[in-house]
N, C-alpha and C positions, 0 to 999 in steps of 0.2 A: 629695516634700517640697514644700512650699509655703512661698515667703520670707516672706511675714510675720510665720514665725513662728520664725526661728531664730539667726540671729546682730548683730553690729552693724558700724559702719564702721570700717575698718582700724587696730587698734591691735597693738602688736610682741606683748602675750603677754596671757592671760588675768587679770593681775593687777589688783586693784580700783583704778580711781582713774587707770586708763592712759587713759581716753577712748574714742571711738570713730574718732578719726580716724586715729590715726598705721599702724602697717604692716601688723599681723598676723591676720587674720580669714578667716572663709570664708562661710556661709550665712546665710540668713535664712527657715529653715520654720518650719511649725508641732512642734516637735518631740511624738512620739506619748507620751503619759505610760506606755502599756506598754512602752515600753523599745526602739525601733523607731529607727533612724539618726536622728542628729540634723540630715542631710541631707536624707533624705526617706522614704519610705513603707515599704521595704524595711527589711527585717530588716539589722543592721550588719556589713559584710561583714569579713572580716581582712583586716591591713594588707598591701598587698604591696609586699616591702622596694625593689623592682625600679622605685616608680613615687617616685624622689626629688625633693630642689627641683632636682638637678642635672638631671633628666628635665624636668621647667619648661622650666627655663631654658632647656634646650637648643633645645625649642621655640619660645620665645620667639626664639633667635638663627634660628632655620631661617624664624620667618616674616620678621624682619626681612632677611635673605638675600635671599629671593626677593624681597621689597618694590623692591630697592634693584637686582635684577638687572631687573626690569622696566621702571625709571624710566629705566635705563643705557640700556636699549636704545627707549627711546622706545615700549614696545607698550603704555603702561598707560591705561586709560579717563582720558580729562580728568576735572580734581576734578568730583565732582555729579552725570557722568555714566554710566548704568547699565550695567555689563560685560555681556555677552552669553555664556553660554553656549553649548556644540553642541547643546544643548537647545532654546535661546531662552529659558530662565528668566533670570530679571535675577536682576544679584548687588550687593549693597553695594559698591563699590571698595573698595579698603583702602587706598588712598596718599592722605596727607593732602592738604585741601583748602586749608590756607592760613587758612583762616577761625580766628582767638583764640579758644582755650578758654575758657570763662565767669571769669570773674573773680568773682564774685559768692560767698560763701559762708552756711551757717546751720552753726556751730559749724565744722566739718570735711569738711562735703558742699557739694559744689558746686550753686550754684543760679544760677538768669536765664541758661537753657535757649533757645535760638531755638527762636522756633513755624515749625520746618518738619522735615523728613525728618532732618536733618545733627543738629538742639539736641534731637528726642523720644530718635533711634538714642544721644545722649551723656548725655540722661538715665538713659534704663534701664541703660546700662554702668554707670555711676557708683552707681544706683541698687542695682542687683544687688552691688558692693561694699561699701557700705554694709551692706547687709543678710548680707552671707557674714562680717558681723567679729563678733570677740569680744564687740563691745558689747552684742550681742544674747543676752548669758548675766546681763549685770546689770541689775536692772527700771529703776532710773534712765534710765542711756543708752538700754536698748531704749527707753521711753518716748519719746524726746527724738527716736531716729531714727526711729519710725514716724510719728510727729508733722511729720515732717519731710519724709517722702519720700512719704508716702501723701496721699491727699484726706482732708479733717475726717472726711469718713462711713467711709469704710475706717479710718481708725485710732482710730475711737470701737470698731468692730466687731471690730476684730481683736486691742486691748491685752488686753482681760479673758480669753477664751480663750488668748494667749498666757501671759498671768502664771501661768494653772493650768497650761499646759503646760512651764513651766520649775519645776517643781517642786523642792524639795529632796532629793527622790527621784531625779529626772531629773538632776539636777546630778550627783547623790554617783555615776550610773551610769558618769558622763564626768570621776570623779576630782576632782568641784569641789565645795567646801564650798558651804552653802545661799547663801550672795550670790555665789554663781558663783566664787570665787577659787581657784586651785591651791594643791596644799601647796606650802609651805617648799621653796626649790631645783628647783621644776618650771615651766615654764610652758605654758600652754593655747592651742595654735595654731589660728588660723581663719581664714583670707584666702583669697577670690573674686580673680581672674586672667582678666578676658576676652579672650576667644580674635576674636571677632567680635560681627559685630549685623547683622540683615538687618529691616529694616522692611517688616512685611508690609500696613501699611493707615497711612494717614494722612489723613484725613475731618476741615476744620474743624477743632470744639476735640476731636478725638480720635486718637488715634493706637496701633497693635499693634505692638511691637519685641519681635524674640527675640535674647536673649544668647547665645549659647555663651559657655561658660568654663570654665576649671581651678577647683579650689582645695586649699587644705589644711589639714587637721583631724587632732586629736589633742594628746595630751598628750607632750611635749620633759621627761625627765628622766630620773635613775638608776632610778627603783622604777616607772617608767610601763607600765604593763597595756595600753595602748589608743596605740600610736608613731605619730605622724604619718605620712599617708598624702595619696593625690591621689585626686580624682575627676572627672570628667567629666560635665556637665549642661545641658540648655540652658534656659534662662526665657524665659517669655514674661509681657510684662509689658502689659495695658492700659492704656495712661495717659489722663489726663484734663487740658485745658488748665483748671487754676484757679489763679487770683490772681497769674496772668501768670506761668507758671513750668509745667513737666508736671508731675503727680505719678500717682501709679498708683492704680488704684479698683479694678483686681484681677488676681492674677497667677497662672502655671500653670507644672510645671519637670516635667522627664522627664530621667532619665537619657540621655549620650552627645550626639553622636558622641564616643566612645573610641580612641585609635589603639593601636595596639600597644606595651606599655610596653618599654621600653629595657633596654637592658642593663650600667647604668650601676649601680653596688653602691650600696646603700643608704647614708646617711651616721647618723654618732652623732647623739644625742640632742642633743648639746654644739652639734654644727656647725650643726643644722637651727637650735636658737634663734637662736645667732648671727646665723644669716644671715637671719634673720625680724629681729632687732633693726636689724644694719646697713641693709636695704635697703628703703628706703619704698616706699608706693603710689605709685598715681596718677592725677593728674584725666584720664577721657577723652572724645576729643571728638576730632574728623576733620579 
């Protein structure tokens, strides 16, 4: 799957007119018009009930856990500084460095990004949410957010092939009438969740960061064919320093790393919206 061409920035359901910023989203590929995941390359796999937001979350609480067991005990890399594997490969830290998250924004996306390792690794996270949301099923906001997070040449290059690849065809396959909207009492989940960021190059005005991240996709309602689900992916994104801010000039995404899903029962239709409506994103940054 490739993010430019699939979803927008975190809105709670697929409904027209919700934006791109607020909760609920997940990718941004090129979605394939023969009917091919709207994550990525691979044919669309069935849901399995086993990988819920309550599996997230729980994640979510197991990294923060260790976060906060390492800090306790004083073994954690100083902010900025590179951890050390038995390897010797460097790792991203994961304990915040202190440093304000951008305050800057263009509609719902965070921008005015620091030109170094810490603002490229909080672009592409941020970037990659962006592009995993719903807003990337309605041609408006998609517009708005590739315009946004890409360089002028990538999203001159990438709008037109996306427009054909969200087809009305491709929509009705994912339950959504031709301007992307769910039926009546359904809504259309899609939010990107990153897990990490490890910056593999930073040269000057360029810089390589790969995302790992969750996310979740599918349709939330009584008559839904296609039940929200989780997946596993990582991005890589190129970015490019223009007009003082990163933006990406081109990106590449592969399935995994996957952990083993939980065993934690699936939840209703009802609960997932819900708790896609209650619980926002958010800006990140280290």
């Amino acid at each position: 799957m490739s993010f430019g061409d699939e979803h927008g920035y975190g809105g709670d359901s697929g409904r027209k007119g919700d934006g791109f910023g607020g909760s609920g989203q997940t990718r941004t590929r090129l979605p394939d018009p023969r009917g091919t995941d709207s994550y990525g390359d691979g044919p669309r796999r069935p849901g399995r009930g086993s990988r819920s937001l309550v599996t997230v979350v729980g994640v979510v609480v197991l990294l923060i856990a260790a976060i906060a067991f390492v800090n306790r005990g004083g073994g954690g890399a100083p902010a900025g500084d590179t951890a050390k594997g038995a390897s010797g490969a460097g790792a991203d830290p994961t304990a915040a460095t202190g440093v304000e998250p951008v305050t800057g924004r263009s509609g719902a996306i965070p921008k005015g990004f620091a030109k170094n390792a810490q603002g490229a690794a909080s672009a592409a996270a941020n970037y990659a949410v962006a592009l995993g949301s719903d807003g990337m099923f309605h041609q408006d906001s998609r517009h708005t957010i590739v315009d946004t997070v890409y360089t002028p040449e990538a999203a001159t290059r990438l709008k037109g092939p996306q427009d054909q690849a969200y087809s009305p065809e491709f929509l009705q396959k994912l339950g959504l009438d031709a301007e992307g909207n769910p039926p009546q009492g359904s809504d259309f989940i899609s939010r990107t969740i990153p897990v990490g960021t490890k910056v593999e190059s930073l040269t000057g005005d360029t810089a390589k960061v790969s995302v790992w991240y969750t996310g979740l996709i599918g349709m939330s309602g009584p008559d839904s064919t296609d039940p929200v689900r989780t997946t596993w992916q990582t991005g890589t994104f190129e970015l490019r320093w223009t007009d003082n801010d990163w933006k990406i000039a081109a990106e590449s995404q592969k399935d995994g790393p996957a952990p083993v899903p939980g065993d934690v029962a699936a939840s209703t239709a009802d609960e997932i919206s819900k708790a896609v409506e209650q619980y926002g994103g958010f800006t990140y940054a280290r």
